[in-house]
C-alpha positions as CSV (number, residue, x, y, z in Angstrom):
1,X,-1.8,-16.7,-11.1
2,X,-5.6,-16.4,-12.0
3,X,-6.4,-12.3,-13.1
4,X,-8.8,-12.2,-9.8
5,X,-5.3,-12.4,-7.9
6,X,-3.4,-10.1,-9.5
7,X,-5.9,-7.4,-10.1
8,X,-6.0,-8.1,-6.0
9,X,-2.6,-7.9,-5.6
10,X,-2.1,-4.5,-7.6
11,X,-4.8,-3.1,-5.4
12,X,-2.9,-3.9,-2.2
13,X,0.2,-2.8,-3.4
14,X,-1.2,1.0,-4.4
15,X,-3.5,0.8,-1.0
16,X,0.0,0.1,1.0
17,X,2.1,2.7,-0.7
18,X,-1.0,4.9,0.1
19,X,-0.8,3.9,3.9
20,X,3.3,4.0,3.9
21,X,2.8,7.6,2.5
22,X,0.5,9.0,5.3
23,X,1.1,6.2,8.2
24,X,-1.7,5.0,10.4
25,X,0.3,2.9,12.5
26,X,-2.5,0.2,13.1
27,X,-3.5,-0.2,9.4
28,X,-0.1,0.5,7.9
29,X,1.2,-2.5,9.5
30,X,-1.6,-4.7,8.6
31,X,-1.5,-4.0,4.8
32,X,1.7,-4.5,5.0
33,X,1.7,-7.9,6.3
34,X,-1.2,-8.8,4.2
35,X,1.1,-7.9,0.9
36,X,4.0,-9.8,2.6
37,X,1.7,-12.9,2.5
38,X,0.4,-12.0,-1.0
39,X,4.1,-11.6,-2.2
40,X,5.2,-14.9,-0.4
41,X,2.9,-16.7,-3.1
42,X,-0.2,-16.9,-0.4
43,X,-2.6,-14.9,-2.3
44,X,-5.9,-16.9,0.0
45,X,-4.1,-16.3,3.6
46,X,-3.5,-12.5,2.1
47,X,-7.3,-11.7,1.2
48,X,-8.5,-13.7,4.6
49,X,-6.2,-10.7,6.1
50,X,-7.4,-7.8,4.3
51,X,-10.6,-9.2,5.0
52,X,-9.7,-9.8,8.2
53,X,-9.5,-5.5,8.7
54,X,-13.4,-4.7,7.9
55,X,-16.0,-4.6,10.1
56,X,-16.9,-3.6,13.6
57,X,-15.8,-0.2,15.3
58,X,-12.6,0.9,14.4
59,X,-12.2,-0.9,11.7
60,X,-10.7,-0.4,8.2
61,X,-14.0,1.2,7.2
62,X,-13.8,3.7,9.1
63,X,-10.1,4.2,11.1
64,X,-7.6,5.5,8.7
65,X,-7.7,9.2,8.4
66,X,-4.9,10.1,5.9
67,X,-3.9,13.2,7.6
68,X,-2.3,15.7,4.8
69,X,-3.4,13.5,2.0
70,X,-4.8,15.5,-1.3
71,X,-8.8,15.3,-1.6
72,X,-7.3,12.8,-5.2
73,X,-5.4,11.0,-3.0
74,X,-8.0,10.3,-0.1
75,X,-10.7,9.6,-2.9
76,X,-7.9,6.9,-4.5
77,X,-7.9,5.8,-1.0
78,X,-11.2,5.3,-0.7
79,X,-11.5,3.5,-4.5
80,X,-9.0,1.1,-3.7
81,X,-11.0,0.7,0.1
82,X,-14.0,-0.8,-1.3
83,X,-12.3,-2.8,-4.6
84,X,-10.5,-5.0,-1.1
85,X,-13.8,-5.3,0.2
């Protein structure tokens, strides 16, 4: 697997654990299918899906909320946000 991939795959797997740990049903579930793709050796049909999330109202840009997430937490959030951008 070429560095690009997994340095993409880490960031999906802390941005999931992040969204499993203060659910936003919508994006949760999205993530979550995206590192399901990445983790069935699909690392292209994963990214199309992430990428798939930005853009437009309501999107990943600007849905999730995070409700009772720490201020470190919401700024890891937001970190790991842009790197799948």
């Amino acid at each position: 697997m070429h560095p690009t991939e997994e340095a993409f795959g880490r960031t999906l797997s802390k941005m999931t654990a992040i969204l499993r740990s203060h659910p936003d049903p919508v994006w949760t579930v999205w993530m979550e299918e995206a590192e399901h793709l990445f983790l069935k050796g699909d690392p292209n049909r994963a990214a199309r899906k992430v990428r798939g999330a930005y853009g437009g109202m309501g999107s990943f840009n600007d849905a999730p909320q995070l409700i009772g997430a720490s201020p470190e937490t919401y700024d890891e959030f937001e970190h790991l946000r842009d790197l799948l951008w």
